[in-house]
C-alpha positions, 0 to 999 in steps of 0.5 A, a space after each residue: 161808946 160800946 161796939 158797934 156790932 152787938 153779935 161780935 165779942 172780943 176774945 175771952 181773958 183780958 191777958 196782956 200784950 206784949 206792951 203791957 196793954 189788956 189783950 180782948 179789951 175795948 179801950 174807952 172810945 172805942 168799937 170793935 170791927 172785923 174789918 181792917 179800915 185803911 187810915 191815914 195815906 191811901 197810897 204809897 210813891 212808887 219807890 216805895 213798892 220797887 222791891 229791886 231798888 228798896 231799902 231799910 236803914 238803920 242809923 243814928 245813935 248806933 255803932 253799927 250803922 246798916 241797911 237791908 234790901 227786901 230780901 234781907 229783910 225777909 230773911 231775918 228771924 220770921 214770927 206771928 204776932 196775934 195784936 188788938 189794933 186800936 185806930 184814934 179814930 175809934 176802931 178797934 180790931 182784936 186778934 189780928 194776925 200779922 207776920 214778921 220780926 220783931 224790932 229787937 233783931 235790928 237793934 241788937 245787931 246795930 248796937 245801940 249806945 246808951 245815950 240813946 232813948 227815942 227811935 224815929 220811924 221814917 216812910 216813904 212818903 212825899 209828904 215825909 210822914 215819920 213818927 217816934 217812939 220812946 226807946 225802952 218801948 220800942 224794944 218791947 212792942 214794936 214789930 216789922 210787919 209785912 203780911 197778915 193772915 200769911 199773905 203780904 199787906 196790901 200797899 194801903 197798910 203799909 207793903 211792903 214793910 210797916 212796923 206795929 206796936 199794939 200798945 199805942 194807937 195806930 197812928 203810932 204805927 208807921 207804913 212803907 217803912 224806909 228808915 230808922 234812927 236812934 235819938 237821944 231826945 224825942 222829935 215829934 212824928 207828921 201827926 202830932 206836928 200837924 194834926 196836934 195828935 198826943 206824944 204818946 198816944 196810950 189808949 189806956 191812959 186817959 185821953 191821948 188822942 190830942 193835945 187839946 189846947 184852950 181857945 180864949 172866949 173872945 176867940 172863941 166869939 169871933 170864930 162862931 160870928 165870923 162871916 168868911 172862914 178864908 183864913 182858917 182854912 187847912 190843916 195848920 189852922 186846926 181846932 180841937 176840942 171848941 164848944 160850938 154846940 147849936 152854932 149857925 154860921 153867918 156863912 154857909 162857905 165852910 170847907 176845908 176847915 179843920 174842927 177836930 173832936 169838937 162839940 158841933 150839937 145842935 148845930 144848924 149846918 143846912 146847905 153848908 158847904 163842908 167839902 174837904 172838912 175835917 170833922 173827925 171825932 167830932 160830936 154831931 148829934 142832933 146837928 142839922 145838915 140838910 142839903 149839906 155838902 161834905 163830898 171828900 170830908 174827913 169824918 172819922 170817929 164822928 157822931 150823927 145820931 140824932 142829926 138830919 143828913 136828908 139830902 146831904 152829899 158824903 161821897 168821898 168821905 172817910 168813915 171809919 168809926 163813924 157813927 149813924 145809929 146806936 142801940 140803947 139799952 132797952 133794944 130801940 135804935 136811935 139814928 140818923 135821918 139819912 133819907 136821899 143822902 149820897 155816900 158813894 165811894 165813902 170808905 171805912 163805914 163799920 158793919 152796923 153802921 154801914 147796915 143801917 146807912 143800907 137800909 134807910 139811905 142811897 143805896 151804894 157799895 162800899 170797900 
C-alpha cells in the first residue's frame, strides 16, 4: 500500500530511531496519516485515571523491587521523544512528538539481575491486557509516555502513563500503565494469546503482524459450505489468513465471526449480517455486500475497493487504515460503490479516504 494522502511526505532522511528502525520510512503495509486513530480499548476502568490512589510497580527479577505515585513519576528525569508510530492495522504516524522518561531510569534504579531477559508490561484493565518484550529491547526503545505535543495523553491513548517502543507495531505499546515485571523467559501479551498477533511484531521484518497457522482443505470446506456459524463465533475461534475468495455462505447469519487478514474477493456477502465481526486486515475487493449489516465491525486495515457497500450498515464500525479508494498510476481512482451507505459514529477513517466516503456516501462526521 502507498499513502493514503499523496500531498503528505514523510520526513527527509531515512535516519534511524533509537531501536534501530528507519525514521521517515513507510514499513510494507503501511499509509501515513496526520491523525492519531485511537486503537485498541477506547476507555480506560476508573482506577485508572484517580491520580490520588494510582500507582506504578516495578518487580520481579530485581533487587530492588519499588513503586511510584504519579507525581513521582512526573518527577523523574523529563524528555522529547520525536517516534514514527506504526499501527498493525496499517497506519503509520511520523514525527510524533511525546513526552516522558526513558524506561532505563527504572531499570537502573530496580537492579535488575542477570537472569533476567523479558519484561512484561501490565495496564489497568479489566480485561488484564499486558504485553512483553525482550529485555535488551526494552533498554533501548522503550519510553513512559505521558503527554504529546506538551499536554498530557488523553485516556483513549493511554493517560494517564503508557509506554512506546517505536521499533514494534503499536500493539507492543501498552496504555494505562500500572505495573512492570522482570522475567527470565518471555510470557505472551493479551493480543498475541488472543488475536493470534506476532511475538515480536517488527515491522520491518517481513511480515509480523500474526501467526498465521495453516487451515487443512477439508476444514477449510466445511467452513465455507457451513449452513450456522454458532460455533465459531468470537474471539477464541479466530481465522487468520483463510482463502475465502468469491465465497457465498449458505447462511446469511455471520456475526460476531472473527476472519482476520483473509482473502474475502469476491465474495458475495449481500444482505449478510455481519454486525460485531472482526474482518480487520482482511481483502474485500470486488466483494459484494449490499444491504450488509456491519454496524460495530471491526474493520481496520480492511480492503473495499472495488467492493459494492450500496446500502450497507457501518455505524459503529472501526476504520483505521481502512480502505474505500486508491489513486493508480496514471491519476484515476478506483473505489468503492458507497452509495446509501451509513458509517455514523464509525471512527479512525484516514483523510482520503474519509474524503472519498464524504463525497459519494451518507454524509456524517467522524472523530
Amino acid at each position: 500500500m502507498g499513502m493514503d494522502d499523496p500531498t503528505i511526505r514523510p520526513p527527509e532522511g531515512g535516519a534511524e530511531q533509537v531501536g534501530g528502525a528507519p525514521n521517515g520510512v513507510l514499513p510494507p503495509g503501511q499509509v501515513e496519516t496526520r491523525k492519531f486513530p485511537v486503537v485498541g480499548e477506547r476507555q480506560p476502568p476508573p482506577e485508572a485515571l484517580a491520580l490520588e490512589s494510582w500507582r506504578l510497580t516495578v518487580g520481579g527479577l530485581v533487587d530492588h523491587p519499588f513503586e511510584l505515585t504519579y507525581e513521582q513519576v512526573l518527577a523523574l528525569p523529563q524528555e522529547e521523544l520525536v517516534a514514527d508510530i506504526h499501527c498493525v492495522t496499517g497506519w503509520t504516524h511520523f514525527g510524533m512528538r511525546l513526552g516522558g522518561t526513558r524506561i532505563t531510569t527504572l531499570l537502573e534504579r530496580a537492579s535488575v539481575q542477570p537472569e533476567a531477559r523479558f519484561v512484561r508490561f501490565i495496564a489497568y484493565s479489566p480485561r488484564d491486557h499486558d504485553t512483553s518484550l525482550a529485555l535488551d529491547l526494552v533498554r533501548r526503545d522503550t519510553w513512559l509516555i505521558h503527554s504529546r505535543d506538551g499536554e498530557p495523553l488523553a485516556p483513549e491513548h493511554g493517560f494517564p502513563l503508557r509506554t512506546v517502543t517505536p521499533s514494534r507495531y503499536f500493539f507492543k505499546s501498552i496504555k494505562w500503565l500500572r505495573g512492570i515485571e522482570l522475567l527470565a523467559a518471555d510470557q505472551r501479551g493479551f493480543w498475541e494469546r488472543e488475536s493470534s498477533y506476532h511475538d515480536l511484531g517488527d515491522p520491518w521484518a517481513g511480515d509480523q503482524r500474526f501467526h498465521s497457522g495453516s487451515v487443512p482443505p477439508e476444514r477449510l470446506e466445511r467452513f465455507r459450505a457451513a449452513t450456522s456459524y454458532k460455533h465459531l463465533r468470537g474471539i477464541r475461534k479466530i481465522l487468520i489468513g483463510v482463502d475465502l475468495r468469491d465465497w457465498q455462505p449458505a447462511t446469511r447469519d455471520l456475526g460476531d465471526l472473527f476472519l482476520k487478514r483473509c482473502d474475502l474477493r469476491g465474495a458475495k456477502l449481500a444482505g449478510c449480517d455481519l454486525r460485531g465481526a472482526n474482518l480487520s486486515l482482511s481483502s474485500l475487493r470486488g466483494a459484494d455486500l449490499r444491504g450488509a449489516r456491519l454496524a460495530g465491525a471491526d474493520l481496520e486495515g480492511a480492503d473495499f475497493v472495488g467492493a459494492d457497500l450500496t446500502g450497507a450498515d457501518l455505524t459503529d464500525t472501526a476504520l483505521s487504515a481502512t480502505r474505500f479508494c486508491e489513486t493508480r498510476d496514471d491519476g484515476a481512482v478506483d473505489g468503492a460503490t458507497v452509495s446509501g451507505m451509513r458509517w455514523e459514529r464509525a471512527h479512525g477513517v484516514l483523510e482520503t479516504q474519509e474524503a472519498y466516503l464524504r463525497q459519494h456516501a451518507a454524509p456524517h462526521a467522524t472523530d
